[in-house]
Structure formats: structure tokens, C-alpha cells
C-alpha positions in Angstrom: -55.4 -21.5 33.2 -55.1 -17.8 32.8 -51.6 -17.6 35.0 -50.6 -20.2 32.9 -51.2 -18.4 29.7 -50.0 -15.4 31.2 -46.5 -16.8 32.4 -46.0 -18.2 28.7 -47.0 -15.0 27.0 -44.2 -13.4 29.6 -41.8 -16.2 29.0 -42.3 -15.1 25.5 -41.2 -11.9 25.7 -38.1 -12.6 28.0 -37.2 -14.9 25.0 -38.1 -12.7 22.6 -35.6 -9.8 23.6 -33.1 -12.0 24.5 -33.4 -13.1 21.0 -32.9 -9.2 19.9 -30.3 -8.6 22.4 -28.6 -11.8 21.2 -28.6 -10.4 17.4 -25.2 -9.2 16.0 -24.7 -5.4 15.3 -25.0 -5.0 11.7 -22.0 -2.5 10.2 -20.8 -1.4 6.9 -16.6 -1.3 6.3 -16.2 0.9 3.0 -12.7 -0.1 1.4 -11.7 0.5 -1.7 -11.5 -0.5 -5.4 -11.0 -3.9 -6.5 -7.8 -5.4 -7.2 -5.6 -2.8 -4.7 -4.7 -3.5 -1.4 -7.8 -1.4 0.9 -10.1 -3.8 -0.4 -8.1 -7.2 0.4 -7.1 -5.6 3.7 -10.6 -4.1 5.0 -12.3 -7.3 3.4 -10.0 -9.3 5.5 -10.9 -8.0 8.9 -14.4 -7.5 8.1 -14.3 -11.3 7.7 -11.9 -12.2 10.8 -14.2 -9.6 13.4 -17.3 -11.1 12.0 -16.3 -15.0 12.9 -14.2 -13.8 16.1 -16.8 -11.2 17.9 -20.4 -12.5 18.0 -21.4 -8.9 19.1 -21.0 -7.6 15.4 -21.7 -9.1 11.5 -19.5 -6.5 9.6 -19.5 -6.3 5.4 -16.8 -5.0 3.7 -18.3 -3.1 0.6 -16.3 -1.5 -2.1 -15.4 2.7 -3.0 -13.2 5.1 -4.5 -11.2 5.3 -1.7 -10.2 7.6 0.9 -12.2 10.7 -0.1 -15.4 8.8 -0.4 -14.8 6.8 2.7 -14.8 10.0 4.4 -17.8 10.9 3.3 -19.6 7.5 3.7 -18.5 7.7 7.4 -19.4 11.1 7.9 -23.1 10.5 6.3 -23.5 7.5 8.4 -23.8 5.2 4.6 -20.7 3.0 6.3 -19.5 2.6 9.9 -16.0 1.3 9.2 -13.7 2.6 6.8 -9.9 2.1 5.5 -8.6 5.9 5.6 -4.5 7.3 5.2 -3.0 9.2 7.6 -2.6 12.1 5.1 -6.2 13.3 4.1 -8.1 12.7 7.7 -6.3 15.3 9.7 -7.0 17.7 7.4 -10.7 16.8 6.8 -11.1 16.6 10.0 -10.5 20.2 11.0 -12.0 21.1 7.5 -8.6 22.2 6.4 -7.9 22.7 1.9 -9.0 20.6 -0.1 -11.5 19.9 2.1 -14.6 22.6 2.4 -16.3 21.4 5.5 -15.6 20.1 8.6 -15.5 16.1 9.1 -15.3 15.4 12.5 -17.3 12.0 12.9 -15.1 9.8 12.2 -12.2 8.5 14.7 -8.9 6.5 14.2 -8.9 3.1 15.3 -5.2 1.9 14.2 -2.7 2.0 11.8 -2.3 -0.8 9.6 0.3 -1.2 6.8 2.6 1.4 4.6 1.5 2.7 1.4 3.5 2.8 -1.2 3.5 5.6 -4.3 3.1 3.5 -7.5 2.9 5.6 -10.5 3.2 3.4 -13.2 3.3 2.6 -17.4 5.1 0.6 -20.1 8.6 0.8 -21.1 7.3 1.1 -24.6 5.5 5.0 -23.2 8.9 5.8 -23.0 8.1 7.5 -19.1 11.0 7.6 -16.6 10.1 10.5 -13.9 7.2 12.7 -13.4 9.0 15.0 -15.9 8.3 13.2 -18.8 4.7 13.1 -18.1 4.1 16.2 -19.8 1.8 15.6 -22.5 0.6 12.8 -21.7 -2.9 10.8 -21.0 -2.8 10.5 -17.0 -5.0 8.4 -15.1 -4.9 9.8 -11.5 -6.9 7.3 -9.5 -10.1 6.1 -8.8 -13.1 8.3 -8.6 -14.1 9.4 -5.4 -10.8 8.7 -4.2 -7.8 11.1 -2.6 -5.0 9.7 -4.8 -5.1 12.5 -7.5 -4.4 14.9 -4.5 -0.9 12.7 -3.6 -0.2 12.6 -6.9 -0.7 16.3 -8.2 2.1 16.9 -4.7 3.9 15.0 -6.9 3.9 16.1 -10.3 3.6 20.0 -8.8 6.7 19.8 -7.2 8.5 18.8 -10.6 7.1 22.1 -11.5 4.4 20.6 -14.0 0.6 21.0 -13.5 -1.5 18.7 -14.3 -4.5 20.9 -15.4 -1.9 22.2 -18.1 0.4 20.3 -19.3 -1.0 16.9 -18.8 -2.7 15.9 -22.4 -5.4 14.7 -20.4 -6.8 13.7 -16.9 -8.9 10.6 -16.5 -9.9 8.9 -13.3 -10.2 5.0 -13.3 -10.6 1.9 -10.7 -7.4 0.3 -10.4 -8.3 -2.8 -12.6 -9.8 -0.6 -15.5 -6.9 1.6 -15.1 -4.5 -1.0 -16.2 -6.3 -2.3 -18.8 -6.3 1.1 -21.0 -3.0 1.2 -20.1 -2.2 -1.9 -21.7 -5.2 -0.8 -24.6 -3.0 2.6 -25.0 -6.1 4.5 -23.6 -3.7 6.1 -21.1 -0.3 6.7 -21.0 0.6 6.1 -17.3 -1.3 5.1 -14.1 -1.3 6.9 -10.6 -1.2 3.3 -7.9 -0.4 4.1 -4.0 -0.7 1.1 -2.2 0.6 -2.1 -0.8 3.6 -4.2 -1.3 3.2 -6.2 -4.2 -0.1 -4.7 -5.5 -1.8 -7.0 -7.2 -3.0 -5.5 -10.4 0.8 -4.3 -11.3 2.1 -8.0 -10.2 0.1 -9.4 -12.6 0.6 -7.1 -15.5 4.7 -7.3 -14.8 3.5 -10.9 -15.6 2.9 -10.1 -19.7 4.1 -6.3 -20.1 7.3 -4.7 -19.5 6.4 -2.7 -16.2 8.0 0.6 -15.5 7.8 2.7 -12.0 7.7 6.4 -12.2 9.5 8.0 -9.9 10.9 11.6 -9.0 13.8 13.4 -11.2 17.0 13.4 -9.3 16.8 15.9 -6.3 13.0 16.7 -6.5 12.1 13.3 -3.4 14.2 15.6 -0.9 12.5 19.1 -2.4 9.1 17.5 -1.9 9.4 16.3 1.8 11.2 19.3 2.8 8.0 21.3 2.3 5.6 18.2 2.8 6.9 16.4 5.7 3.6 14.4 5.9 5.6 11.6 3.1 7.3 9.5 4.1 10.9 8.7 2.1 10.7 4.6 1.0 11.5 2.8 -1.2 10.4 0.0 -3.6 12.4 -3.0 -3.4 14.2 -4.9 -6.4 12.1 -7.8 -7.6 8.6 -7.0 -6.0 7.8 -7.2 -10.0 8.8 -8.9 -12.6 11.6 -6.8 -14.4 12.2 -4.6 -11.4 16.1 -5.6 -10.7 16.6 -2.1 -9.2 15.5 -0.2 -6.2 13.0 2.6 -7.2 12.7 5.8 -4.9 9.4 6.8 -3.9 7.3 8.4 -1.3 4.4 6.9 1.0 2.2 7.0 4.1 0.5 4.6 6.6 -3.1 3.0 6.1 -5.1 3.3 8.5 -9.1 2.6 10.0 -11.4 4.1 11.3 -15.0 4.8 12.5 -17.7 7.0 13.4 -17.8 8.4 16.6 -21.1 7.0 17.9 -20.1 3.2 17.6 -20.6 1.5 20.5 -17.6 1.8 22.2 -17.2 -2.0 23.9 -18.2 -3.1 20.0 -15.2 -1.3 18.5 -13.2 -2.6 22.0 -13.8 -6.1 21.0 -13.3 -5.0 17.4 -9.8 -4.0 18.2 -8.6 -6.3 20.4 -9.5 -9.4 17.8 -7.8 -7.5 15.0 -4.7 -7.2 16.8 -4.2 -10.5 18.5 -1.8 -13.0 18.0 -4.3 -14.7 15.5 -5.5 -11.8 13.8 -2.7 -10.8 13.0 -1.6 -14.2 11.7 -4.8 -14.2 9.6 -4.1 -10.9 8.0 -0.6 -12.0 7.0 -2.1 -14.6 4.5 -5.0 -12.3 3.2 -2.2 -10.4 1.5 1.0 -9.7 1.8 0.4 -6.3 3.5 -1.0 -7.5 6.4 2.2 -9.2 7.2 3.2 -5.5 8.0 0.3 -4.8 10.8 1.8 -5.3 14.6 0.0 -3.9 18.0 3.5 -2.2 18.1 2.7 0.2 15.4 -1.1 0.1 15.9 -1.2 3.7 17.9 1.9 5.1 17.0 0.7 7.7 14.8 -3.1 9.5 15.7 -3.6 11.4 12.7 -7.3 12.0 14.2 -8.3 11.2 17.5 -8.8 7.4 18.8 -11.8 6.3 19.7 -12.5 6.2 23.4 -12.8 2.0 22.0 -10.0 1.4 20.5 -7.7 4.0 22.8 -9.0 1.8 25.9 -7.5 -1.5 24.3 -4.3 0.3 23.4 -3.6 1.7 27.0 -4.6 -1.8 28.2 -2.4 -3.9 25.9 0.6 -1.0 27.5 1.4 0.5 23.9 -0.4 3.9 25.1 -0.3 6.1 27.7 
């Protein structure tokens, strides 16, 4: 009687850690604010990896944006993050703005173009970052890196924003547009996907206007910052633009902290960019019809992780 008891009570434990062992790994993927395109995008394959890898229950939680994803990932608050590939290198090596060094995160892939939205009513009167002197300016989210983009742009008009901006306010995308529309603000700093949502739908009821450079200044601003990229914003993406509009951009990216497991991120990886991953993020939104394994590791703003760079060199689109 007492083997017996004592093979069940071992039996038990065998089943016990296989039980553990079984359990997904629990992770955090910071995004962004709601309404713009970090959150649909991050929330999207936080939901694909979750049913596709049983190793791993991911939730996609909302932020400021880049800046604060940074620091979530560095604190160990989030394990996933949507990033740029603009402010990481120079966080990482602790380069201006940055006042530390933030080197426990690691790229995972590039996702999707940004696009610089700047954006107001016709009735403001706004063209170009020139006529935003005076003016009530709301530069992004807080906790996010878009003010930093956007000053670039404004400085290289030779306007700063400290100065001659009336004021400087800092809003999530959605409460952004509504004191825009309340005459709270005067224009909105957006740098996102293609369409982003919140401007989509206020083309919808207001006439929409994108800022964009003076003639000249584009050129002036990528000869010294070669980190933008030139693009441009197609006619029709909103209601009433029926012209192309010059802008600048950069390329969304994840990442992760270093000490992730690196079969999870692997896995993670591999699901993201296959055939039906990438299918899936096509219909989140309309960004996601812009990731491809192609593009995946063409850029490493910050070093891969030793994950993700293992699925890369296998699927033969890095050496």
C-alpha cells in the first residue's frame, strides 16, 4: 500500500511539472496610442503569435510610443515593443537626446513605413511648417519620440518651437484631433501608417490639410539628416487629398529585451513572417499589407536577436 501511495504521489509530480512546463510564457508587447497604427499593428501580432505558438500568451498593452517603449523594455515593465528605426540606435549607445545607455533591447524585424503626418484644417489657414509660427502645436503623445521628428522638422525651417510656437501641448492621437476639431490646437504632429485612422475619419467631416515642408527645405533636411527617408503621401489616401503631398518617414520596427528566450522569440518570428502571418496582418490594417520576410532584416538599426537573426539566416534573407 505504501509503494502504491508513493508511485501516485510521484506520478503527481511528473504531472504536476509537466503541467508547469506545458504553461505558455506570459509577455507584455507595449504599442502605442489608440487610434494610430503601432497599436493596430503590435495588437495584431500579439494576437496571431498567441493562437499560432503555444509556447507564449502575449498582450499587447497601450503607451506613448517609442520613447516610453524604450523604457518599458529596458525596465523589464514590457517584453515586446513597436520601436522606429530612428530613436533606438541612438538610445542604444546612449547618444543626445538620450542621457543613458539602453542596451537591453534588440531588433527583431522591420515592419511597415512611417509616414510624417503633420496635420490641421483648411479653415487654420496652415500650408508648410512656416506658417506654424504662432500657433497652438500639439507634438504627439506623451511619452512618445514624435516631438523629437517633428522639432527636425520645424528646426530646419529655421523656427523653434520653444519660441515661436504659441504653445506646445502633447496629446494621444484621438484627443489630439478632437481639440483640433474643438480649436483647442491649431495643428497636429501624426507619423504613422498609410491611411491612419484617426485622420481618415476626420477627412470624413472636416476639410483635412497635410503640412508639409516649404519648397527646398525636404532636400535641406535629409542632406544633414540622412536617417529620413524622402516619400511621399499619395493622392486620395483622404478624403479631399487630390494631390500628392511631400513628406519624410522611417521604418517601424520590433523589438525585445535581450534575455528572451531565444527559441521563444524563434518561434515568435518565424509565425510573424509566414505566409499566413503575413496574410493576417494585411487585414488588421492596411499597413501590414506592407510587411514581407524580404524587408524583415534589411535594416538593423540595433542588433538582432540571436532569435530572430537565427530565423532570418535560415529563411536565406541574412548572411
Amino acid at each position: 500500500m505504501k509503494r502504491f501511495t508513493v508511485l501516485l504521489a510521484i506520478l503527481g509530480v511528473f504531472l504536476f511539472c509537466g503541467a508547469a512546463l506545458a504553461a505558455p510564457t506570459q509577455l507584455n508587447f507595449t504599442t502605442g496610442s489608440m487610434g494610430g497604427g503601432f497599436y493596430a499593428i503590435g495588437g495584431g501580432l500579439a494576437d496571431f503569435i498567441t493562437k499560432n505558438v503555444p509556447e507564449v500568451e502575449i498582450t499587447a498593452v497601450t503607451s506613448g510610443g517609442v520613447n516610453e517603449n524604450i523604457n518599458k523594455l529596458d525596465s523589464g515593465q514590457a517584453e515586446i515593443g513597436m520601436l522606429n528605426t530612428i530613436d533606438p540606435p541612438l538610445a542604444f549607445e546612449g547618444k543626445a537626446p538620450y542621457k543613458k545607455v539602453y542596451d537591453k533591447m534588440r531588433g527583431v524585424g522591420i515592419l511597415y513605413l512611417q509616414y510624417g503626418q503633420p496635420f490641421t484644417l483648411k479653415s487654420t489657414g496652415i500650408k508648410t511648417y512656416l506658417d506654424l509660427k504662432d500657433k497652438v502645436v500639439c507634438a504627439g503623445s506623451p511619452g512618445g519620440s514624435m516631438h523629437q521628428q517633428f522639432f527636425h522638422w520645424v528646426k530646419i525651417h529655421g523656427l523653434d518651437p520653444e519660441k515661436d510656437f504659441k504653445k506646445i501641448v502633447y496629446l494621444p492621437a484621438r484627443e489630439a484631433m478632437e481639440a483640433l476639431k474643438a480649436g483647442q490646437v491649431d495643428a497636429v504632429m501624426e507619423t504613422s501608417t498609410l491611411p491612419t485612422p484617426t485622420l481618415s475619419e476626420l477627412s470624413l467631416t472636416h476639410d483635412l490639410v497635410l503640412i508639409t515642408f516649404a519648397p527646398g527645405y525636404r532636400d535641406k533636411l535629409i542632406a544633414e539628416m540622412p536617417q529620413y527617408l524622402p516619400l511621399s503621401v499619395p493622392a486620395g489616401t483622404y478624403k479631399g487629398i487630390d494631390h500628392e503631398v511631400e513628406t519624410v518617414g522611417s521604418g517601424a520596427m520590433w523589438g525585445v529585451r535581450a534575455d528572451v528566450d531565444e527559441n521563444l522569440v524563434y518561434s515568435m518570428v518565424k509565425a510573424a513572417y509566414s505566409p499566413e502571418g503575413l496574410a493576417y496582418m494585411g487585414k488588421v490594417h492596411s499597413a501590414g499589407k506592407g510587411m514581407s520576410l524580404e524587408n524583415a532584416a534589411k535594416w538593423t538599426p540595433i542588433p538582432l536577436h540571436p532569435g530572430a537573426e537565427r530565423f532570418y539566416k535560415e529563411a536565406g534573407v541574412l548572411k
